[in-house]
C-alpha positions as CSV (number, residue, x, y, z in Angstrom):
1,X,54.9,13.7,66.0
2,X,51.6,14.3,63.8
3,X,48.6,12.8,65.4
4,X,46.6,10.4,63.6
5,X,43.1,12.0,63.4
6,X,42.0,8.4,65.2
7,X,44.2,9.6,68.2
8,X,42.7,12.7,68.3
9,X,38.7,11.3,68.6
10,X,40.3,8.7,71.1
11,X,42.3,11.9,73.2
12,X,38.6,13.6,73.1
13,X,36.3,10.4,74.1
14,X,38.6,9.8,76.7
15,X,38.4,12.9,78.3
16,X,34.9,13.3,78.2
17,X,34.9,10.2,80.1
18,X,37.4,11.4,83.1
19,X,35.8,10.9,86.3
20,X,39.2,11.1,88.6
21,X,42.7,12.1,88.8
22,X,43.6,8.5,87.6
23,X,41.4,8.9,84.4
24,X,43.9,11.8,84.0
25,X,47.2,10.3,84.8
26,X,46.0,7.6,82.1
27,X,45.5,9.7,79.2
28,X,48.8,12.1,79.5
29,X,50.3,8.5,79.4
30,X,48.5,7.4,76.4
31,X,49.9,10.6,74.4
32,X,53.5,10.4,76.3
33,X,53.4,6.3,74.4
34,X,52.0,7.8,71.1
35,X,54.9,10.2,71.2
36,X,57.9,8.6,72.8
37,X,56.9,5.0,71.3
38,X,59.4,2.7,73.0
39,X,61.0,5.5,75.2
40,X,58.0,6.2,76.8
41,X,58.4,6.7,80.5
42,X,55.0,6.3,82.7
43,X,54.1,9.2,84.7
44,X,52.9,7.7,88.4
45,X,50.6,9.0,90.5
46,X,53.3,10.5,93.0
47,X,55.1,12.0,90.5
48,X,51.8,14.1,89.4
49,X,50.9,14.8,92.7
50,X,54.2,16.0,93.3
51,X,54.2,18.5,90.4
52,X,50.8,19.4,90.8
53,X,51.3,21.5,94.1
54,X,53.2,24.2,94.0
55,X,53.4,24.5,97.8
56,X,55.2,20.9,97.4
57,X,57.4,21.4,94.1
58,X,58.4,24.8,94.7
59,X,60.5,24.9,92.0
60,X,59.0,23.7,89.3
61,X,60.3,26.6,87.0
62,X,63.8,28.0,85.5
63,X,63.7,31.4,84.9
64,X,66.4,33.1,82.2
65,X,65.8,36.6,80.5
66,X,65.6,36.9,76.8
67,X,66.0,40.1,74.5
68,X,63.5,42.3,73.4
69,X,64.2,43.4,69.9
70,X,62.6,47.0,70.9
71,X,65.3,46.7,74.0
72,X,65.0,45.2,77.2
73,X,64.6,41.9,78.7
74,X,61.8,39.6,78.4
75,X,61.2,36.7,81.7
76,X,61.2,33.7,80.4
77,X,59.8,30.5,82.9
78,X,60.6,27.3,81.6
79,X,59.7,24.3,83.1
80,X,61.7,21.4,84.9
81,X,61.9,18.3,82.5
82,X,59.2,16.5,85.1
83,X,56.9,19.3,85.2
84,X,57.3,19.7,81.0
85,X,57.2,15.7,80.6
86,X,53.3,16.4,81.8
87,X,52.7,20.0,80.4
88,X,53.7,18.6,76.7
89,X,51.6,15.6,77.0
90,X,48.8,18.0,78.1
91,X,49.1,20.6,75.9
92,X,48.0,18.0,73.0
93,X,45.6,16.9,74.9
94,X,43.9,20.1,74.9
95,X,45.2,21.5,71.4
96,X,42.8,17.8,70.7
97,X,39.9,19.4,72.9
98,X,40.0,23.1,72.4
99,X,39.1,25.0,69.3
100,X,40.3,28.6,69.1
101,X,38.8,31.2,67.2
102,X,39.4,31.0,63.1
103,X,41.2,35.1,64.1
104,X,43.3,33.8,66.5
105,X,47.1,32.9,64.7
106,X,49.7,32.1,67.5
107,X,50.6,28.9,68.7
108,X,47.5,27.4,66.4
109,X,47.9,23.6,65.1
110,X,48.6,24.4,61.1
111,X,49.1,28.4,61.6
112,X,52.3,30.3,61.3
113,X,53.0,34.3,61.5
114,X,52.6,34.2,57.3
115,X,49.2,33.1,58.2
116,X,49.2,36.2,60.4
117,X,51.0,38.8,58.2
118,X,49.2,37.7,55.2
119,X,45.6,38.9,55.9
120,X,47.1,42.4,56.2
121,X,49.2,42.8,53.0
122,X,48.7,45.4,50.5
123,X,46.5,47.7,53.2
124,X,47.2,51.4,53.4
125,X,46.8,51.5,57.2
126,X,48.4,49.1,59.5
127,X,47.4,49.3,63.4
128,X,49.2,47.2,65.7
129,X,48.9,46.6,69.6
130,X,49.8,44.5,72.4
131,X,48.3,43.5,75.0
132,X,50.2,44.3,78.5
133,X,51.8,41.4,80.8
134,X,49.1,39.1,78.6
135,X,50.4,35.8,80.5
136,X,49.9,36.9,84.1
137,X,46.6,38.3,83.1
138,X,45.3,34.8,83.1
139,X,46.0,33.5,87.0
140,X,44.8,30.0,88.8
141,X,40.8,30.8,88.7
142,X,40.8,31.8,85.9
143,X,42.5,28.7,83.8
144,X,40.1,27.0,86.3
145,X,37.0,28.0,85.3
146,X,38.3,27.4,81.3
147,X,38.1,24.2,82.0
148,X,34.7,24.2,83.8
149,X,32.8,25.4,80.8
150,X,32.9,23.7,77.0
151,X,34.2,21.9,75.5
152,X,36.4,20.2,78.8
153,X,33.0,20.7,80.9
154,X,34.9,19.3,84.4
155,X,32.3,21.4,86.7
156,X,29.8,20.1,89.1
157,X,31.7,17.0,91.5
158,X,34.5,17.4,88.5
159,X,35.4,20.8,90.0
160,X,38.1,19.4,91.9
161,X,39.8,17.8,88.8
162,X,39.3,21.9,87.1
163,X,41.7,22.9,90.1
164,X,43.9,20.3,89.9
165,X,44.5,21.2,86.1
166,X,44.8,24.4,86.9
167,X,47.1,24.3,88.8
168,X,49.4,22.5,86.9
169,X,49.2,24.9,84.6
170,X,50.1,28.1,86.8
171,X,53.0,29.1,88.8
172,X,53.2,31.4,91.8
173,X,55.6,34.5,90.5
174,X,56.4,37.9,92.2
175,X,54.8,40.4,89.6
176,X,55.4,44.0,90.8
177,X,55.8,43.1,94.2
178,X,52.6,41.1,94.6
179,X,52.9,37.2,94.8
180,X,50.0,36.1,91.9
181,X,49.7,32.5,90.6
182,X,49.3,32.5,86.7
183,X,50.4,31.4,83.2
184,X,54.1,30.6,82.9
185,X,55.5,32.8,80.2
186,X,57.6,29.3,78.9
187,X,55.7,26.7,79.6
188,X,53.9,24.6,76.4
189,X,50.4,24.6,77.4
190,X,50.2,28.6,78.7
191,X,49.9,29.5,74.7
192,X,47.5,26.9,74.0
193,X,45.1,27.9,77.6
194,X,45.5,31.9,76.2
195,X,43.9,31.3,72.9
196,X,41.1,28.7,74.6
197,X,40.8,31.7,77.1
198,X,40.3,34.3,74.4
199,X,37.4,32.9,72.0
200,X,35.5,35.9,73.1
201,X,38.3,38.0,73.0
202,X,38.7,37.6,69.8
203,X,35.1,37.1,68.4
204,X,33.9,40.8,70.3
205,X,37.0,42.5,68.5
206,X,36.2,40.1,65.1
207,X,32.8,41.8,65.7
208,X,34.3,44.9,66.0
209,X,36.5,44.9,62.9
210,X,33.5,43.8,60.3
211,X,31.5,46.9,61.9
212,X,34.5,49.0,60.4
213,X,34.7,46.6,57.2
214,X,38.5,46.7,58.3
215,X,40.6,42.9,58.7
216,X,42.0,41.9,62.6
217,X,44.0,39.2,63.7
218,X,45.6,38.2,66.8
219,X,48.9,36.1,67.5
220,X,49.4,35.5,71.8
221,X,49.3,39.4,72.6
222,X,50.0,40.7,69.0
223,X,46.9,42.3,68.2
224,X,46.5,43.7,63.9
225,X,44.1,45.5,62.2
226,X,44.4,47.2,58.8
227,X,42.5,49.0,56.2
228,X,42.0,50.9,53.3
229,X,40.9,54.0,55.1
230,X,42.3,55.3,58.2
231,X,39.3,54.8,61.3
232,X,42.1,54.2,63.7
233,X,42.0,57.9,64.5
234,X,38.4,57.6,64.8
235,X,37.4,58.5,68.7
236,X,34.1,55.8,68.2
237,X,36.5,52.9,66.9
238,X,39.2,53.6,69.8
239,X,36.3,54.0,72.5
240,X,34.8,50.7,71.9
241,X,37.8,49.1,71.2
242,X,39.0,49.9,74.5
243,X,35.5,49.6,75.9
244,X,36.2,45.6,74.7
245,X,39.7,45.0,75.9
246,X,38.9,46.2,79.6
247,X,35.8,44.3,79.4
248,X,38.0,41.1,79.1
249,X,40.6,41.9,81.6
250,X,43.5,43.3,79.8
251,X,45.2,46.2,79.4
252,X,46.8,47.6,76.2
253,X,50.0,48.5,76.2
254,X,50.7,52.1,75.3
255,X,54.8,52.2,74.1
256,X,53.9,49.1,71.8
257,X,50.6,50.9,69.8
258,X,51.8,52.2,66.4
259,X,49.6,53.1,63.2
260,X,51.7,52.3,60.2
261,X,50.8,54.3,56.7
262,X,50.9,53.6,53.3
263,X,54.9,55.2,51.9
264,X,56.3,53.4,55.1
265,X,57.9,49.9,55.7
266,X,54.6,48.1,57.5
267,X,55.5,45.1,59.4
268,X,53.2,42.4,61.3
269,X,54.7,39.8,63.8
270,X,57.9,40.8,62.1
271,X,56.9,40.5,58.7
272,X,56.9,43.0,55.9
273,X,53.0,42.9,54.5
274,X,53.5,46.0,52.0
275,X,53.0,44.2,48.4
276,X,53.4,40.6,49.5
277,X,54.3,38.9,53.1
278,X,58.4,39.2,53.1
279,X,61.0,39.3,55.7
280,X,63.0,42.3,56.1
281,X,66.1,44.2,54.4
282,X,68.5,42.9,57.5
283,X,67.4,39.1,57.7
284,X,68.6,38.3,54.1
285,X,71.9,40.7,54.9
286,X,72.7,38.5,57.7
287,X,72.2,35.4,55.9
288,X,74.2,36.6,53.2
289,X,77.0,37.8,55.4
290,X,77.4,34.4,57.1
291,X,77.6,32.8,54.2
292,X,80.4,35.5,53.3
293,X,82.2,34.8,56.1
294,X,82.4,30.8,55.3
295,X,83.1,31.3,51.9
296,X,86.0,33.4,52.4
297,X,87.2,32.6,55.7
298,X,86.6,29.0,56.0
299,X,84.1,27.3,58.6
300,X,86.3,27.7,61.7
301,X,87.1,31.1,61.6
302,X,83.3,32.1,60.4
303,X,82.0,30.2,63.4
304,X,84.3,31.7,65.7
305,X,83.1,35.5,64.8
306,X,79.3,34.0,64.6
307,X,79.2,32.7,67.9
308,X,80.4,36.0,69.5
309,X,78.0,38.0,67.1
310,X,75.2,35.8,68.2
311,X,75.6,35.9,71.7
312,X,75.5,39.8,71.5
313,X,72.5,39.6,69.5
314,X,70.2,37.3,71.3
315,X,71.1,38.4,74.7
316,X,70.8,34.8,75.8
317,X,71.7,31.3,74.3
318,X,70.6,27.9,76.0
319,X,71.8,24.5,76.1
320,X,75.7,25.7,75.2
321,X,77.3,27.5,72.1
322,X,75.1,27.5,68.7
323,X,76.3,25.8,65.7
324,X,76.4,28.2,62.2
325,X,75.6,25.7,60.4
326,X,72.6,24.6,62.2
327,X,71.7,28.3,62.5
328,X,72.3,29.1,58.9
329,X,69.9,26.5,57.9
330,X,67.1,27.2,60.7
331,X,67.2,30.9,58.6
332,X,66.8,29.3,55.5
333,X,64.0,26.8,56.6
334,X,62.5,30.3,57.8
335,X,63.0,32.0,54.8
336,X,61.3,29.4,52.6
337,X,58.2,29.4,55.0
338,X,57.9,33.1,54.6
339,X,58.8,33.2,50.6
340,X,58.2,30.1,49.4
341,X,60.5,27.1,47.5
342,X,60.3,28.4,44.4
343,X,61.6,32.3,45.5
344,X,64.7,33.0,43.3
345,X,66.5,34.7,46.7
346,X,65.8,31.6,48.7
347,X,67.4,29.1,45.9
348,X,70.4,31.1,45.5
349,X,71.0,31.3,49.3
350,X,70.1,27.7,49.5
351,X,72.5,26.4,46.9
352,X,75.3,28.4,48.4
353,X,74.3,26.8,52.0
354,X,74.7,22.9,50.3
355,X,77.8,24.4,48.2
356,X,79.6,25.2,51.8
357,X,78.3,22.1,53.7
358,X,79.5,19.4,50.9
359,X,82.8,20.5,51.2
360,X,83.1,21.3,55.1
361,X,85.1,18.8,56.1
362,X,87.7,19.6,53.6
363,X,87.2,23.3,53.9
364,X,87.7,22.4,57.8
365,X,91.1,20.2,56.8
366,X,92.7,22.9,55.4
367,X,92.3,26.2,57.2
368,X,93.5,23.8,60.7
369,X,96.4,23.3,58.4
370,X,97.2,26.2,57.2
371,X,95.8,28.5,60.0
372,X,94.9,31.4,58.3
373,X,97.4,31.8,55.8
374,X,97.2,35.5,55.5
375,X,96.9,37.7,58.7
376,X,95.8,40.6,56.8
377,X,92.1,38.5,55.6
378,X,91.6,38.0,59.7
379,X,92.1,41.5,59.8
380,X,90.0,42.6,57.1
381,X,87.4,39.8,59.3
382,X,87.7,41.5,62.1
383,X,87.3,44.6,60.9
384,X,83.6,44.1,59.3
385,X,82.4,42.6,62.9
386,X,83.5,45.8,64.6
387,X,81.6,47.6,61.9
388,X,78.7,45.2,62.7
389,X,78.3,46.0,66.0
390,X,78.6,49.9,65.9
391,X,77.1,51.1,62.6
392,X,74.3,47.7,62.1
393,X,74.2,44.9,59.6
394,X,72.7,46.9,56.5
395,X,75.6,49.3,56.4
396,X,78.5,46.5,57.1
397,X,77.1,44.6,54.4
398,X,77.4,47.5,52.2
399,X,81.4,46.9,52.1
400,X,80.6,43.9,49.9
C-alpha cells in the first residue's frame, strides 16, 4: 500500500510526540491498520517486549544462503513473521521520518537501479566499488545514536526509547569469530537505517565527485562513479577517496573494485549504461528460451526443465517450487521497468507471454493426453539443458 501524504504528516507528528514505549507500540499499530485494513492484528506490549530483547527472543532470525553472481554464497537473515510484523510497520515509519541523500539509490521510496544506472550512461570511464560487510558495519550504538540526532531527535530522557529501537533493529551474529550485534542483512528496516546512516557518507563523496566534475551514485554498498576522463588512476582522487571511506567506518572491498573503459560492456547494479540503460545479452536469451521451451514443448514439460534450471541458478529458492509462469512475467515486468512499454523487444516478448497463457489450459489438456507424443522432441529438450549448464545461455541459444 501507497501512503496517503495525510498519513505520512500524521506518521511524523506522531512521532515527534513519542514520550514512551506505548507512544511507540501505538503508532507501529496505526501503520499495521493503514496497511492490513480489516486484517490488522494489534501488536501488545508483551509481544514487543518480547521481540525487542534479544537475550529473550533468541531467535528472532532465519538464516539461508543465497548466490553470488561473482560465486559464492551470500548470508541472508530474515526475520520471524513476529519480529517482521513490527520491522515492516517500522520501516514506514521511518522511510516517513528519514530523508536520504538525493545520491543515495537503493531501497529509496520512488528509486529503482535505472535510477541508478542512468546517471552513468554514455561515460567513457566507469568506476565501481563496494563497500566490505556494509550491514555489520553499522552495530547496536551506532543505529542508536541515528536515532538520537535529526530528524527522530529521541536523546536526552528519550535515550532509552533510542536503545529500545535499536535494538529491534540489530541482531547478535558470529562475524569472523567475534559475537557483534548489527544490521540484519534481510531484515526491511536494515536498508532503510543504512541510507539514514549514510547522509554524510554520501554528501563527503557527492563533495568529492563535483571536485573532479565526475557523476557518483550509491545503491546499499554499490558505490559508481563515471566520467569523461579517466581520474580514477589519479593518486589525489584515490587518496582522498579512501581518506573519506575510512573516515566513516567502512572498508572497501578490494576483489569487487573494477574501472570499466570506453570499447567494453560497462555495467552498473547490473545494468548495461553504454548508449542507453539496458539489460544484458543473457537476460533477454533466457526469456526467450523459456518462452521456447513452452511454445514447443508445452507448459508441463517447459516447467519441469525450468524448475531444475532455476534451482541450479539461484542456489536457493524459498517458500517451495517457482512457478514459470509467474517467473516469466516477474522478467518481463523487469524488462519494461528497465526499457520501457513502448520498446519493440519488450512487446514482442510480451505478446508471446499472453499468446502462451490464453491457451494454457488447453496447451496443458493436451500434452497430459498425449504425453509427449514424440520421444525424439524430449530428447532434442534435454539436450539444449545439458548444453545450458556446461557451455552458458548465450551459446545454447545459438541452436535456435
Amino acid at each position: 500500500m501507497k501512503l496517503e501524504k495525510k498519513h505520512t504528516e500524521t506518521i511524523k507528528n506522531q512521532f515527534a510526540q513519542i514520550n514512551s514505549k506505548k507512544d511507540i507500540i501505538d503508532l507501529i499499530n496505526y501503520v499495521n491498520q493503514l496497511v492490513y485494513g480489516k486484517d490488522f492484528k494489534p501488536l501488545t506490549d508483551k509481544g514487543f517486549n518480547y521481540y525487542a530483547n534479544p537475550q529473550v527472543s533468541k531467535k528472532r532470525y532465519k538464516t539461508f544462503f543465497v548466490k553470488k553472481k561473482s560465486g559464492g554464497e551470500r548470508i541472508i537473515n530474515s526475520p520471524v513473521n513476529g519480529l517482521k510484523h513490527i520491522l515492516r510497520p517500522l520501516n514506514v515509519i521511518l522511510n516517513s521520518i528519514a530523508e536520504p541523500h538525493h545520491k543515495a539509490m537503493g531501497f529509496v521510496p520512488n528509486k529503482s537501479i535505472v535510477d541508478n544506472a542512468i546517471q552513468h550512461v554514455n561515460m567513457h570511464y566507469v568506476y565501481n566499488m563496494d563497500l566490505k560487510n556494509f550491514f555489520h558495519a553499522f552495530d547496536r550504538n551506532r543505529v542508536k545514536l541515528g536515532f538520537m540526532y535529526p530528524p527522530f531527535n529521541l536523546s536526552g530522557d528519550l535515550e532509552p526509547l533510542a536503545f529500545l529501537l535499536a535494538s529491534l533493529c540489530t541482531h547478535p551474529f558470529e562475524i569472523e569469530g567475534e559475537l557483534k550485534t548489527v544490521l540484519p542483512q534481510g531484515a526491511p528496516t536494515s536498508p532503510t537505517i543504512t541510507n539514514m546512516l549514510c547522509v554524510k557518507l554520501d554528501r563527503r563523496l557527492n563533495g568529492l565527485a563535483k571536485r573532479f566534475n565526475i557523476n557518483y551514485s550509491r545503491y546499499a554498498d554499490d558505490i559508481t562513479f563515471s566520467s569523461q576522463t579517466n581520474v580514477f588512476t589519479k593518486e589525489e582522487f584515490l587518496v582522498e577517496l579512501n581518506r573519506i571511506i575510512k573516515d566513516q567506518e567502512f572498508e572497501i572491498n578490494p576483489t569487487k573494485t573494477r574501472l570499466q573503459k570506453t570499447g567494453y560492456r560497462k555495467e552498473v547494479t547490473g545494468l548495461v549504461v553504454n548508449a542507453k540503460v539496458n539489460v544484458n545479452t543473457r537476460y533477454i536469451k533466457q526469456l526467450r528460451m523459456w518462452l521456447y521451451y513452452w511454445e514447443n514443448y508445452g507448459y508441463a514439460k517447459a516447467e519441469q526443465i525450468f524448475r531444475r534450471d532455476y534451482a541450479i541458478d539461484k542456489g536457493h529458492v524459498k517458500k517451495g517450487a517457482p512457478s514459470l509462469e509467474n517467473v516469466l512475467l516477474g522478467k518481463l515486468e523487469y524488462l519494461k521497468m528497465v526499457k520501457g512499454n513502448t520498446d519493440p523487444t519488450y512487446i514482442k516478448l510480451y505478446k508471446r507471454y499472453t499468446k502462451l497463457i490464453g491457451g494454457k489450459e488447453s496447451c496443458m489438456s493436451n500434452n497430459s493426453s498425449k504425453k509427449i507424443e514424440e520421444k525424439s522432441q524430449d530428447k532434442n529438450l534435454l539436450q539444449i539443458v545439458e548444453s545450458i549448464f556446461v557451455n552458458g545461455i548465450e551459446k545454447a541459444m545459438d541452436k535456435y
